[in-house]
KENU-283425 format. One record per residue: residue in one letter; x, y, z of N, C-alpha, C in turn. Coordinates in pm, whole numbers, padded with zeros to 5 digits, always signed. Each point is the difference from the previous one (the first is absolute). Example, Ala and Ser with C-alpha at 12.3 -4.5 7.8 and 13.67 -1.06 7.14 Angstrom:
KENU-283425
a+01319-00569+00780-00089+00119+00000+00090+00120+00000/s-00035+00105-00072+00082+00119+00006-00077+00109+00073/
//
This chain:
KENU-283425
x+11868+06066+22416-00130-00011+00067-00106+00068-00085/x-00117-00095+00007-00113+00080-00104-00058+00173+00062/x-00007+00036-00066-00084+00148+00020-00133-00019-00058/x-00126+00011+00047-00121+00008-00033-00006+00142-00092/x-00100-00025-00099+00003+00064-00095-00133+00112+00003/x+00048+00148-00013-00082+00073+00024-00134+00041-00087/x-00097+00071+00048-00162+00038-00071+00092+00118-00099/x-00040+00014-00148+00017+00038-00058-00025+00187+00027/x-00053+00055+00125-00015+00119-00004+00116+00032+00086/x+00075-00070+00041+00131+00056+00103+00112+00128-00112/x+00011-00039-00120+00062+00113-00117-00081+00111+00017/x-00128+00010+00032-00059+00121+00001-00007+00087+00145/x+00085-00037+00051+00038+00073+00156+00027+00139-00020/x+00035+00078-00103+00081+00121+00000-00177+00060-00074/x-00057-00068+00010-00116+00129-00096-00088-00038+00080/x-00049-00043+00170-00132+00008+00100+00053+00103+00050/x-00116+00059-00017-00030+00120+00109+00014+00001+00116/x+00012+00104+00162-00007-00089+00091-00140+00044+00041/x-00093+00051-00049-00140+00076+00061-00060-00118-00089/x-00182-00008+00043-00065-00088+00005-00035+00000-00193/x+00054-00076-00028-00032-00017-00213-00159-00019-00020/x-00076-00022+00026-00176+00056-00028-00010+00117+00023/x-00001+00045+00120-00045+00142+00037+00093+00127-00071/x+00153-00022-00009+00020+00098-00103-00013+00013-00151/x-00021-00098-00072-00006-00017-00098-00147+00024-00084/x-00094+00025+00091-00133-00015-00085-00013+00124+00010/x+00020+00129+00009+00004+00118+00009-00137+00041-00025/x-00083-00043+00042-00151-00004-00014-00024+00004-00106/x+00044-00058-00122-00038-00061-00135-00091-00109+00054/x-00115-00026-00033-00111-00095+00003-00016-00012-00137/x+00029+00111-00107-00034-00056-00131+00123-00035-00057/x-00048-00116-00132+00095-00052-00067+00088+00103-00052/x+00118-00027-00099+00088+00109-00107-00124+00013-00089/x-00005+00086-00049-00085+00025-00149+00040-00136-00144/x-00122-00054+00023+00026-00111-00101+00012-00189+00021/x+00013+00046+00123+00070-00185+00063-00151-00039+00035/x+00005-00074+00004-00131-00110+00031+00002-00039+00107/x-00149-00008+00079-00007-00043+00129+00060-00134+00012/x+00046-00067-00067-00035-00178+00006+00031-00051-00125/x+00153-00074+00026+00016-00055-00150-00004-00161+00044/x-00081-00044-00086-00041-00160+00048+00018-00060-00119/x-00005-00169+00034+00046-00092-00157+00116-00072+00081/x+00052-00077-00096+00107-00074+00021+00109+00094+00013/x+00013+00104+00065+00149+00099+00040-00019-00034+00125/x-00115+00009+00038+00000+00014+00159-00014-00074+00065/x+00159-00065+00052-00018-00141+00092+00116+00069+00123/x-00036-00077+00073+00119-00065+00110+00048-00082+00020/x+00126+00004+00066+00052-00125+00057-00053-00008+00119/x-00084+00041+00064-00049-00047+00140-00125-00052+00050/x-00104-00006-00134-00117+00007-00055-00046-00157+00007/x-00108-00051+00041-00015-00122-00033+00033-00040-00143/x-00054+00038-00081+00018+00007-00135+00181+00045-00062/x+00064-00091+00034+00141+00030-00050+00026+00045-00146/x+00075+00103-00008+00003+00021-00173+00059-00142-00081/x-00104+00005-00125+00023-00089-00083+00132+00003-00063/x+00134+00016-00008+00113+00044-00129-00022-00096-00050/x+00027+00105-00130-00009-00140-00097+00123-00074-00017/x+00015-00117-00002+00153-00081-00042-00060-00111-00091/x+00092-00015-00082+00021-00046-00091+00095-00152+00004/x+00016-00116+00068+00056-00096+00025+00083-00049-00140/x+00087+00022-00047+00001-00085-00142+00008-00145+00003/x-00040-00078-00102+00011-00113-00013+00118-00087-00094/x+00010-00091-00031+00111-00100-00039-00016+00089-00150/x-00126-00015-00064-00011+00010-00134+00012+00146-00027/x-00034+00086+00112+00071+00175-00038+00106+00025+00021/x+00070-00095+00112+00157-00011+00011+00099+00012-00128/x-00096-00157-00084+00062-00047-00133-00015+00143-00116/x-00138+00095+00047-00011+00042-00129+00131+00171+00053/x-00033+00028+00082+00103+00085+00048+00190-00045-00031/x+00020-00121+00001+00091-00027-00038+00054-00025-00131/x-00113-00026-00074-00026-00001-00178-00003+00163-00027/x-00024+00091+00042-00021+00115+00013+00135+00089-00021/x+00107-00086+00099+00094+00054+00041+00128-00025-00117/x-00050-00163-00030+00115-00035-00168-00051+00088-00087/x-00122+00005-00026-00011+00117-00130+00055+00094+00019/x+00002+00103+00157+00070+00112-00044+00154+00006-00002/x+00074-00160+00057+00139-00020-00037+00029-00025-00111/x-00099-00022-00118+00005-00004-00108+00036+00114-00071/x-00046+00132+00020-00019+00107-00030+00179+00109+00004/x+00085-00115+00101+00091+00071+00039+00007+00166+00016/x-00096+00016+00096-00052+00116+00041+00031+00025+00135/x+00079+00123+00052+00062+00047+00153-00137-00012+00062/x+00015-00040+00120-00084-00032+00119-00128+00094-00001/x+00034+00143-00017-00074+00082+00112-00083+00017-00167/x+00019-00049-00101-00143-00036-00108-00043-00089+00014/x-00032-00055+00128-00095-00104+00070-00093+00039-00013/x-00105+00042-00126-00133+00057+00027-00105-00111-00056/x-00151+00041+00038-00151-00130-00049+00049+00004-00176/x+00066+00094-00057+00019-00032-00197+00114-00108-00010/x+00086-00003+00109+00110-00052-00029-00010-00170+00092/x-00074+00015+00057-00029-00146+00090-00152-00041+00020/x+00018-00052-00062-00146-00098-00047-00061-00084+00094/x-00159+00048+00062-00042-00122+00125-00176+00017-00066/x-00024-00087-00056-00121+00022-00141-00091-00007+00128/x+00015-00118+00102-00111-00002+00033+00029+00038+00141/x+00100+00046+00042-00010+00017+00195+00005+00185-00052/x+00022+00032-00133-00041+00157+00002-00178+00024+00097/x-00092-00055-00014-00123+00013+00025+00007+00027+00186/x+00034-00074+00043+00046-00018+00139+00032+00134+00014/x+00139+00047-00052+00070+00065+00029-00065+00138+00006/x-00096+00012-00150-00030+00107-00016-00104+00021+00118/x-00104-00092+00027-00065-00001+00155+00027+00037+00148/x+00133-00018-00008+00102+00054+00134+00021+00148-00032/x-00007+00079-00156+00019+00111-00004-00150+00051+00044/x-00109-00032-00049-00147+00075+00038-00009-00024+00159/x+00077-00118+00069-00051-00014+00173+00095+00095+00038/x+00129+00080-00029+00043+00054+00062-00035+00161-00029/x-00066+00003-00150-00042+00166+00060-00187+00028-00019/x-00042-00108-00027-00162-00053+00069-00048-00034+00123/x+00094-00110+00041-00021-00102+00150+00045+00101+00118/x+00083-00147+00054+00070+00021+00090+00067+00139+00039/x+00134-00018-00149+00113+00045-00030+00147-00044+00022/x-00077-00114+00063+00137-00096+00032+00015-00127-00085/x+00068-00043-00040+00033-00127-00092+00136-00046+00038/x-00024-00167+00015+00121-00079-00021+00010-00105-00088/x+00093-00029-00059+00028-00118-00058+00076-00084+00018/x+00005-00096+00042+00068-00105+00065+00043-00148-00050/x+00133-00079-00009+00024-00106-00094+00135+00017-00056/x+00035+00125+00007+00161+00038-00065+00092-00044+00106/x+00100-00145-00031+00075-00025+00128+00168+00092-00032/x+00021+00094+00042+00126+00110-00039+00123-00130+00034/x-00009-00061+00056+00119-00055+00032+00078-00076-00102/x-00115-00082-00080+00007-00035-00159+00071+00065-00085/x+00001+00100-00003+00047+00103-00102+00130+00110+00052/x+00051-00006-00117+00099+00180+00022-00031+00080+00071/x+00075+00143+00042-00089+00106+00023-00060+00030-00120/x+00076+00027-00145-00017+00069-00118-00145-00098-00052/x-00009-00161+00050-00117-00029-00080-00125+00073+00085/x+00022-00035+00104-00067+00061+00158-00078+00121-00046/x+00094+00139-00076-00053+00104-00026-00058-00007-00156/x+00014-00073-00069-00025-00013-00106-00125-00027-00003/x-00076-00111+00123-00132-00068-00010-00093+00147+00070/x+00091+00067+00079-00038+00076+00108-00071+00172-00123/x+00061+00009-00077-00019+00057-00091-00100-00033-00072/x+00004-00078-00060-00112-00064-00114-00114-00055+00044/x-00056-00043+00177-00132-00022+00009-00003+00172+00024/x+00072+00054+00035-00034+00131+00086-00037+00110-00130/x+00018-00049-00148-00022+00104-00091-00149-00056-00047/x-00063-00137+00015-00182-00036-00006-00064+00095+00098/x+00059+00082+00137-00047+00025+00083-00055+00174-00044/x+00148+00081+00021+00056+00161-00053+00132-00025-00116/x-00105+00073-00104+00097-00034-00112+00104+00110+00002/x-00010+00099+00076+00130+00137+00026+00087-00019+00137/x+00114-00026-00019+00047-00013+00101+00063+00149+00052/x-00030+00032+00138+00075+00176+00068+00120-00061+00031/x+00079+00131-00020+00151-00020+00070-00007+00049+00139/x+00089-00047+00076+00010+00003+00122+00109+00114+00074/x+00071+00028-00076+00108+00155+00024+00006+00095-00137/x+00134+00082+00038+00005+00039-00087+00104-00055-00108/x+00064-00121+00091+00106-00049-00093-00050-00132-00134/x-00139+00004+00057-00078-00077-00140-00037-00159+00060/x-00017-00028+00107+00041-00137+00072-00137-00018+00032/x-00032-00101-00121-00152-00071+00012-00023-00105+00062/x+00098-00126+00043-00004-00086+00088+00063+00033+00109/x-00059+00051+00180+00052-00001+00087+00015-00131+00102/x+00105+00050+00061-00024-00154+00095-00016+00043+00147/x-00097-00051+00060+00018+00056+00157+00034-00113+00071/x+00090+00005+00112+00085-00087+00056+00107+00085+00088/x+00040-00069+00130+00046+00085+00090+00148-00064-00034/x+00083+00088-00048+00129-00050-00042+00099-00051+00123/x+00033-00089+00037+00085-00060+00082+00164+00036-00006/x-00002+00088-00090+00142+00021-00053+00036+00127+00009/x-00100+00046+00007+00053+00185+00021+00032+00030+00153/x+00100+00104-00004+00054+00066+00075-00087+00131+00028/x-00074+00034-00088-00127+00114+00081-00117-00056+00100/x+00004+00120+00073-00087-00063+00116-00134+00005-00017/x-00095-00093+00047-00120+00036-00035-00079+00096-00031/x+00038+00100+00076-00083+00130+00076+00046+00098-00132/x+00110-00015-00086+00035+00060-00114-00046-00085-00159/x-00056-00095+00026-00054-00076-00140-00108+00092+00017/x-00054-00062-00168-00132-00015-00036-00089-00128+00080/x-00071+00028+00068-00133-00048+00038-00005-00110-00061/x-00014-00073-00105-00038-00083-00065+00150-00122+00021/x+00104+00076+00068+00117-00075+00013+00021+00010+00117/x-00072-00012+00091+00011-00066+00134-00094-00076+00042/x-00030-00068+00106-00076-00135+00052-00075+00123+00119/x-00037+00093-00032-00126+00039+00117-00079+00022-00071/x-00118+00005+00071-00177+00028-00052-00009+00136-00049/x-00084-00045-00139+00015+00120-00036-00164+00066-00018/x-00057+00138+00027-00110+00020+00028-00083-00036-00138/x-00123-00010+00047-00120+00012-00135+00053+00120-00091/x+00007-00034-00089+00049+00100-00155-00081-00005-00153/x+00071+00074-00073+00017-00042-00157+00092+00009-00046/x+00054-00097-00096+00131+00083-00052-00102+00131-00134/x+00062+00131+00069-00042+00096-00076+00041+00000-00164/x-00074+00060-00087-00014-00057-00140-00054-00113-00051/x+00033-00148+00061-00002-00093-00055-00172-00042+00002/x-00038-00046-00115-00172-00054-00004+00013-00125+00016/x+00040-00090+00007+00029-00195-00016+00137-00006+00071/x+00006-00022+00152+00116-00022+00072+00006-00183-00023/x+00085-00061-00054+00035-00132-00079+00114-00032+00082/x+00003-00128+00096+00116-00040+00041+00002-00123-00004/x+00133-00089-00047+00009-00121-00012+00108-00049+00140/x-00102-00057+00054+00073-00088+00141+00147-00076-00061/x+00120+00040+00030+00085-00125+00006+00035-00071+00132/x+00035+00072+00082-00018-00045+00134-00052+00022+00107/x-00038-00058+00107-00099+00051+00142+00122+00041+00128/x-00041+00077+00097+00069+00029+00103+00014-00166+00064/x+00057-00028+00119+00007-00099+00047-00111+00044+00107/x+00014+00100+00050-00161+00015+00054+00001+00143+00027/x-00156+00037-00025-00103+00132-00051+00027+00018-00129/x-00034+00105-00028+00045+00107-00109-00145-00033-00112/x-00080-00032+00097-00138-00034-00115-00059+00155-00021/x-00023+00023-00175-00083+00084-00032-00137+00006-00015/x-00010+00121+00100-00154+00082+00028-00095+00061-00116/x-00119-00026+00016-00041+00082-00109-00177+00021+00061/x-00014+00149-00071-00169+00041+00088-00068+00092-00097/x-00076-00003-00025-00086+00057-00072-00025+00187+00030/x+00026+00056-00158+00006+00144+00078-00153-00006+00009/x-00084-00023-00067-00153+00058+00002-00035-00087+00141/x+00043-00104+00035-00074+00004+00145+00056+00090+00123/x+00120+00048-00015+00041+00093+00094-00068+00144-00009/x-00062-00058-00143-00065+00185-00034-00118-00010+00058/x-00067-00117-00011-00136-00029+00060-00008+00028+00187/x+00152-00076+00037+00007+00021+00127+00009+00119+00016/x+00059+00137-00048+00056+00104+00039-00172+00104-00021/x-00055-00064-00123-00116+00077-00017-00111+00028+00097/x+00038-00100+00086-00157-00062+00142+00101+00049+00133/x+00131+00033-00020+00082-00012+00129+00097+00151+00038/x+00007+00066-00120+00100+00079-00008+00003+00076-00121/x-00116+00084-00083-00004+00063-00127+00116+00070-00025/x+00029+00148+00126+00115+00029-00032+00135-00039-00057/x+00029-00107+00019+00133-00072-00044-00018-00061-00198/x-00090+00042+00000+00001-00035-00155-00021+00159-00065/x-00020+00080+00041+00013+00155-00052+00133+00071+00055/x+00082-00097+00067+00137+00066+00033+00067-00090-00098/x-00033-00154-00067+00082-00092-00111-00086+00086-00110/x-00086+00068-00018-00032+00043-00144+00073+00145-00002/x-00002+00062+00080+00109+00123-00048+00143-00006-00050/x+00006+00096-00079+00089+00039-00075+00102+00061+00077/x+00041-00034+00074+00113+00034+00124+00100-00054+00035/x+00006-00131-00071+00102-00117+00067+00121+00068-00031/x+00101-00034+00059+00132+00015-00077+00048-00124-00016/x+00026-00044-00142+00055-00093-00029+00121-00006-00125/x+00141-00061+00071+00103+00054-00054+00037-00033-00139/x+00025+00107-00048+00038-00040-00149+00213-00041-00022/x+00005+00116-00032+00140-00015-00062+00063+00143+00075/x+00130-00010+00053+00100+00101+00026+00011+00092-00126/x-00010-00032-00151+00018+00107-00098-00098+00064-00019/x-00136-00071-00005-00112+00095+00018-00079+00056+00182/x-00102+00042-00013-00055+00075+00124+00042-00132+00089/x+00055-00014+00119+00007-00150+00088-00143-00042+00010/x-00096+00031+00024-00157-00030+00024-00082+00007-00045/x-00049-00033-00083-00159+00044-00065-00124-00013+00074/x-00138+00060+00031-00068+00010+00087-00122-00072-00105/x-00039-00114+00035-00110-00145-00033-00051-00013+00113/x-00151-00026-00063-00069-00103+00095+00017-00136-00018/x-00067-00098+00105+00072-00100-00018-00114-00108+00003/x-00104+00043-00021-00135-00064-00012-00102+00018-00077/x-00062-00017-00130-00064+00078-00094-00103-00103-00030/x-00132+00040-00032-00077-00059-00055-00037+00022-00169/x+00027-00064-00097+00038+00074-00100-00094-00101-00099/x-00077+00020-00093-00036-00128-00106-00065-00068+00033/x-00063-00002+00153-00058-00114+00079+00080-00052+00032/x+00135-00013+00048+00076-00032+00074+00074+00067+00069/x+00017-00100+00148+00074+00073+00144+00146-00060-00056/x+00074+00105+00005+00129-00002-00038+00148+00018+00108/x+00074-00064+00086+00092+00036+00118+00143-00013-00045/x+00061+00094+00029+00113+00022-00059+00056+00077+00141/x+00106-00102+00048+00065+00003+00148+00102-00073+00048/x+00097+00094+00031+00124-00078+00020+00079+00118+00131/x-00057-00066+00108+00088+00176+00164+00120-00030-00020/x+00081-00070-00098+00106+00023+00006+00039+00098-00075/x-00084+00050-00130+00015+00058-00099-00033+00159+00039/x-00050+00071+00120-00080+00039+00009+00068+00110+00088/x-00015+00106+00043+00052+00085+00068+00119+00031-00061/x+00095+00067+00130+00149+00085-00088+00062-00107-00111/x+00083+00055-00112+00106-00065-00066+00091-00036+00062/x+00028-00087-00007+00158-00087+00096+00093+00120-00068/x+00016+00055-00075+00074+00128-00048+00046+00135+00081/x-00112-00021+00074-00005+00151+00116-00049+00101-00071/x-00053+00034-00073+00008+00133-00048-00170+00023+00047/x-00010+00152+00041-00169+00084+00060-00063-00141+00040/x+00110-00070+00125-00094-00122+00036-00101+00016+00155/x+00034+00146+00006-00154+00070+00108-00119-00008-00067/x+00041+00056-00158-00175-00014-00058-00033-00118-00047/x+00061-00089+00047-00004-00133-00076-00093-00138+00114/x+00043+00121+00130-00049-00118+00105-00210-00040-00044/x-00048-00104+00044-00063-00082+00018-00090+00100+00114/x-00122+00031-00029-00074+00064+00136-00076-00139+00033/x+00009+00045+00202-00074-00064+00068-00093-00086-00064/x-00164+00090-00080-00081-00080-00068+00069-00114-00081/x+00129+00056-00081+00020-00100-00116+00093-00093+00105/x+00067+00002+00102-00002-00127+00013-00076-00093+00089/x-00102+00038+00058-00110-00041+00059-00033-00125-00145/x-00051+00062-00076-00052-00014-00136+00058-00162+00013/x+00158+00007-00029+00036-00112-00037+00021-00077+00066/x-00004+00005+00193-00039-00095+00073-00131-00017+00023/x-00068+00073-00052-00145-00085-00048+00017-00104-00115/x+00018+00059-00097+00034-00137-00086+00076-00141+00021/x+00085+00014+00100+00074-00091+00037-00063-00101+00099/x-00039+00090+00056-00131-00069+00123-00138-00080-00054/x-00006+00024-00067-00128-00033-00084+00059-00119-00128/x+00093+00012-00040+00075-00112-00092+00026-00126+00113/x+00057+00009+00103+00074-00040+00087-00151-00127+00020/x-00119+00080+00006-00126-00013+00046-00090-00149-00078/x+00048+00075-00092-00081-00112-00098+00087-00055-00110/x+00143-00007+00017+00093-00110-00099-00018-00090+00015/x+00064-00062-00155+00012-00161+00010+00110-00044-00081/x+00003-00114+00115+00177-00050-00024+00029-00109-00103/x+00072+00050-00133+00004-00058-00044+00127-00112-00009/x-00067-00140+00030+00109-00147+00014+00057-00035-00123/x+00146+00059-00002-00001-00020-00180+00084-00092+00011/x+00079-00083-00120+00134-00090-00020+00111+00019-00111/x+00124-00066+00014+00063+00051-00054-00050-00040-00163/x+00017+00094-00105+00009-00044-00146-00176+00079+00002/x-00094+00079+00105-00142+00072-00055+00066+00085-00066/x-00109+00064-00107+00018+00138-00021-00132+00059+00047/x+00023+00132+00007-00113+00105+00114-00002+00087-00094/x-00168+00068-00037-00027+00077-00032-00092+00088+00076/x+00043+00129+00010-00085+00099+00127-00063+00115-00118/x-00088+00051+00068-00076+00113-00088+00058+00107+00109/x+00111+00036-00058+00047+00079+00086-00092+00167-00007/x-00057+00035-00027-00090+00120-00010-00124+00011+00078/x-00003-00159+00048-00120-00007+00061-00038-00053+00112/x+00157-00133+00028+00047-00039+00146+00122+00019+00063/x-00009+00018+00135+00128+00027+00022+00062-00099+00040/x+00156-00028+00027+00041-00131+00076+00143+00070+00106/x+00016-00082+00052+00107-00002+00139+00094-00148-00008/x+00101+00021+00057+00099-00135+00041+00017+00007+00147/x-00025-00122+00041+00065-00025+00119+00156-00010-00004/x+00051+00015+00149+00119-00035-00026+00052-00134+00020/x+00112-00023-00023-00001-00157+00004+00179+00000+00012/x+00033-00165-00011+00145-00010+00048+00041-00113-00131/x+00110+00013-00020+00078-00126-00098+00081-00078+00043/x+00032-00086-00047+00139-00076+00034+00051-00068-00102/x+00121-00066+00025+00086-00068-00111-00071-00057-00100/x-00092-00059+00032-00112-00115-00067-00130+00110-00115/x-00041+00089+00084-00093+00035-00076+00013+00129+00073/x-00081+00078-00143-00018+00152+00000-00091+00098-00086/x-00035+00097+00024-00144+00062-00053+00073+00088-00142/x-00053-00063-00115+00087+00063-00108-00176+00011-00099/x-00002+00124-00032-00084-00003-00124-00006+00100-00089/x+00016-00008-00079-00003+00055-00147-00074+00095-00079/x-00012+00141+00037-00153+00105-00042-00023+00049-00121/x-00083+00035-00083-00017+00023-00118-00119+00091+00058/x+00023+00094-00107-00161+00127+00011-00052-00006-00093/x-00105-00037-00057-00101-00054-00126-00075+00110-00025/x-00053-00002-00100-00131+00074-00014-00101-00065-00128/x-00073-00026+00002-00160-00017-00116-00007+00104-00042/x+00047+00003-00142-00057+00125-00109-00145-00003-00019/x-00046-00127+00013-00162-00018-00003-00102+00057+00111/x+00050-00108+00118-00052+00021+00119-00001+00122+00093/x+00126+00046-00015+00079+00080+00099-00129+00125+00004/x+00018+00036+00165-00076+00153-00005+00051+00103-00050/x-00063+00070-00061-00018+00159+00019+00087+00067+00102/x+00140+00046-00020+00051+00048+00125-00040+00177-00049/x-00068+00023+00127+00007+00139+00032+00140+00160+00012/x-00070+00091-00080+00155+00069-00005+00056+00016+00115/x-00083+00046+00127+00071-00031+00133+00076-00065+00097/x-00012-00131-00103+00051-00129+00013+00177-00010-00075/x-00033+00005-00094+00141-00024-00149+00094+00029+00012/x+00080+00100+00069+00131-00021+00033+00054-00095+00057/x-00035-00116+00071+00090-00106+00021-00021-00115-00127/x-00130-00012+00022-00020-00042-00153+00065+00011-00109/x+00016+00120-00057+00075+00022-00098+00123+00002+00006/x+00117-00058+00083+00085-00008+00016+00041-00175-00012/x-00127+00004+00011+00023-00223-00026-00024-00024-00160/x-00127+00074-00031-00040-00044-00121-00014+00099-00076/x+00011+00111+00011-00034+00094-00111+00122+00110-00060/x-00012+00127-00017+00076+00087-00042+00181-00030+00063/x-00041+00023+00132+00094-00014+00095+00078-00118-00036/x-00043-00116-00031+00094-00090+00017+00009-00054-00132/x-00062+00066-00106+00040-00010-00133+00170+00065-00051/x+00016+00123+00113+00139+00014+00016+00109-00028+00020/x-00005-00131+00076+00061-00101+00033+00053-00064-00064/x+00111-00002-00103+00031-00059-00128+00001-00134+00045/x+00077-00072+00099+00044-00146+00058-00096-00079+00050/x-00013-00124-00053-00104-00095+00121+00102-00091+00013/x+00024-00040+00163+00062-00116+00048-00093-00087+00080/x+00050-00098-00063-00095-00146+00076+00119-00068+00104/x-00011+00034+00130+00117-00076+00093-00063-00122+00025/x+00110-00126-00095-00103-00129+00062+00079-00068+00091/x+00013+00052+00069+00077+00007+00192-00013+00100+00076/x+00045-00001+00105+00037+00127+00095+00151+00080-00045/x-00023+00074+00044+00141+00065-00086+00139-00011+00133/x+00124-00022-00070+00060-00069+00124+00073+00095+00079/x-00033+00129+00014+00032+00106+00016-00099+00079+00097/x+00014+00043+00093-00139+00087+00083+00062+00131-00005/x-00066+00076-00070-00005+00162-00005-00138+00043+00114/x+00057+00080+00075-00088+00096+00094-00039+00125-00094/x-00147-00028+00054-00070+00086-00044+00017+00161-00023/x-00055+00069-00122+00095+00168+00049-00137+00032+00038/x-00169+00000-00013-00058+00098+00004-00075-00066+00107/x-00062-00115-00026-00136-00075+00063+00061-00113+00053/x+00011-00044+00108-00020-00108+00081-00069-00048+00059/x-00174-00029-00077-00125-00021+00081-00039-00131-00057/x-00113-00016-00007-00105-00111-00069+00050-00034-00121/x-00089+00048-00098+00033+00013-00151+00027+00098-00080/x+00033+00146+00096-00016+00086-00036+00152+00058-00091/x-00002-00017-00181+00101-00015-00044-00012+00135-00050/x+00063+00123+00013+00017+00135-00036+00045-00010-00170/x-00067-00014-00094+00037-00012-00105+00098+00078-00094/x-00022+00117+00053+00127+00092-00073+00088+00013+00078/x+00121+00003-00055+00125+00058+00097+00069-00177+00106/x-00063-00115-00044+00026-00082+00063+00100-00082-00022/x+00083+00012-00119+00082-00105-00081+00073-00044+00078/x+00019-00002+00145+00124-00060+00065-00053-00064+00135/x-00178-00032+00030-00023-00017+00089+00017-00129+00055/x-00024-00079-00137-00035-00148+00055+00056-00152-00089/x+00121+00089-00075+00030-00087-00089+00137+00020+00009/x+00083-00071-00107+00148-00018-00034+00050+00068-00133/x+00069-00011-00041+00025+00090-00141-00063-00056-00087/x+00044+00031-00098-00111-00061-00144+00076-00132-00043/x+00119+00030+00012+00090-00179-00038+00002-00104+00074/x-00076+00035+00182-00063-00103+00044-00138-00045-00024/x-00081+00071-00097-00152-00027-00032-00003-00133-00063/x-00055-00099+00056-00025-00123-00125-00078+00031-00108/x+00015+00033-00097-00110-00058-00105+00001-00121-00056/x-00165+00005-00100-00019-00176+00005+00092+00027-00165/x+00059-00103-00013+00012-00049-00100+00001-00064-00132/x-00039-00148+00079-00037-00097-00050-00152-00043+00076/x-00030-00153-00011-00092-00071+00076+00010-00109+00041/x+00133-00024-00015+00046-00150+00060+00065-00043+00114/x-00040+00120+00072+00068+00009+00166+00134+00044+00028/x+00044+00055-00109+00124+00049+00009-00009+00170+00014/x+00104+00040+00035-00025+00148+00022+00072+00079-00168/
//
């Protein structure tokens, strides 16, 4: 029997307050944080509820970018070059580069949302699948972040039908309930390639942080001087301190910057000094304001199987509904964390520890990159984080993967493994 599919703020049940979220939260702050702007306006600030629907940009391909994407794809089988050197040097698109590079300025100019649409996955391998999935996605962010600590740059989210762990013990991203307005923390270019849809819900949310800032600025000041302090606890690693104390909202460069994940956020799933770790009243007021206000003005994006999605993850947030599968069809898609060496902002030092664990120092340590071009056939329960996206980068090697002799790497390019 069908189950109707829930509003994406039902995951955020464990962080509402039960006292009234305006009145405690504005702590008679009437003035802004030092530095933020009354009013950030332009093409950031849309709604989904707005007469004026946000524009995303998509990108439809046609027969003749089909052809040149596929001419694209023999040259780099030419090259007899492993998959995951799917990069714009190694795969040639002379003229849908221009496009492409356009979808990179709308997503950290515009919108921040981009799709591209025309890739039918069913056509292809998984391995060609990730191969194409790679190579428009390197015209976009030419640095790709790793996603753990075990080096695993292609994730797949998909609610495994095969595991014997129970929901309530996965990772978030591996079960079929709604998951609240977020970011995945670190990542600047959240990149996902649709392979399959739920049989019904599981459509992704997405809302603009600067209009929630606009809303919060006319509605609720306090709640943006409880996201700009330096107070959060947000969990690092069991070998180092469990928490580091970030804000989670910065205006930095001329840009409003959100970096948020309540799953990530309070005690370490570790236990350790997890009294000083709790979440005060204000801070979670805070984030059922944000949730309330996302909830407020999202928009749903109608995607199909074979889009790829590009989010400005620094600057919007998104949510999943939950949704249901069956024999026939099921919600499978494919994440990559990008970044623009060009484009990319200015991340603030208050900011960089998750950051730098995708793309910088931190994950330069990381000797291994694995590209899983499947789901891995194995479900390991999580040891630290079982939330959103919230992937504890150090200390994680056993959270979400299989050993290393089940890792696919690419090989070849001829659909073989």
């Amino acid at each position: 029997m069908s189950t109707r599919t829930q509003d994406p703020i039902s995951r955020a049940q464990r962080f509402r307050p039960t006292a009234n979220t305006s009145t405690q939260s504005r702590r008679n702050n009437s003035q802004l944080p030092q530095g933020f702007p009354s009013i950030i306006d332009g093409s950031k600030n849309w709604s989904g509820v707005s007469s004026s629907k946000p524009q995303v940009h998509t990108l439809v391909l046609n027969e003749s970018q089909i052809a040149e994407i596929g001419k694209g794809f023999e040259e780099f089988c030419k090259k007899e070059l492993d998959g995951n050197e799917a990069r714009r040097d190694n795969f040639p698109l002379p003229t849908l580069k221009d496009k492409l590079k356009q979808c990179a300025l709308e997503i950290h100019d515009g919108v921040g949302v981009c799709v591209i649409r025309g890739i039918k996955p069913e056509c292809h391998t998984n391995e060609v699948n990730a191969i194409l999935h790679l190579a428009l996605g390197s015209y976009v962010g030419d640095q790709r972040g790793i996603q753990n600590s075990k080096g695993d740059v292609l994730y797949h989210v998909t609610n495994p039908n095969y595991s014997v762990t129970p929901g309530k013990k996965r990772h978030g991203i591996h079960t079929s309930e709604a998951l609240p307005f977020h970011t995945d923390m670190g990542c600047e270019i959240l990149y996902l390639q649709v392979r399959g849809l739920a049989s019904e819900g599981g459509h992704l949310c997405v809302a603009s942080m600067a209009t929630i800032y606009n809303d919060l600025v006319q509605s609720d000041p306090g709640v943006l001087h409880t996201l700009a302090e330096a107070k959060w606890p947000v969990q690092v690693s069991r070998r180092r301190s469990p928490v580091l104390r970030c804000p989670l909202l910065q205006y930095h460069k001329e840009n409003l910057l959100i970096s948020m994940d309540p799953a990530r956020l309070g005690p370490h799933p570790a236990g350790q000094n997890s009294e000083n770790q709790q979440l005060t009243p204000e801070q979670k007021n805070a984030l059922s304001a944000i949730e309330l206000r996302a909830c407020k003005h999202k928009f749903r994006l109608e995607l199909q199987p074979g889009d790829l999605v590009f989010i400005n993850n620094l600057e919007v947030l998104h949510a999943r509904e939950s949704y249901i599968d069956n024999e026939f069809s099921s919600r499978h898609l494919v994440r990559l964390w990008l970044r623009n060496s060009e484009l990319g902002r200015p991340i603030p030092d208050s900011m960089k520890m998750p950051w730098d664990d995708v793309y910088g120092n931190g994950a330069e340590k990381v000797r291994n990159r694995t590209y899983h071009i499947e789901p891995m056939p194995e479900y390991m329960e999580c040891k630290y984080s079982n939330g959103t996206a919230a992937f504890v980068a150090d200390g994680d090697s056993s959270s979400d993967g299989g050993d290393e002799k089940d890792v696919i790497h690419f090989t070849n390019s001829n659909g073989s493994n």
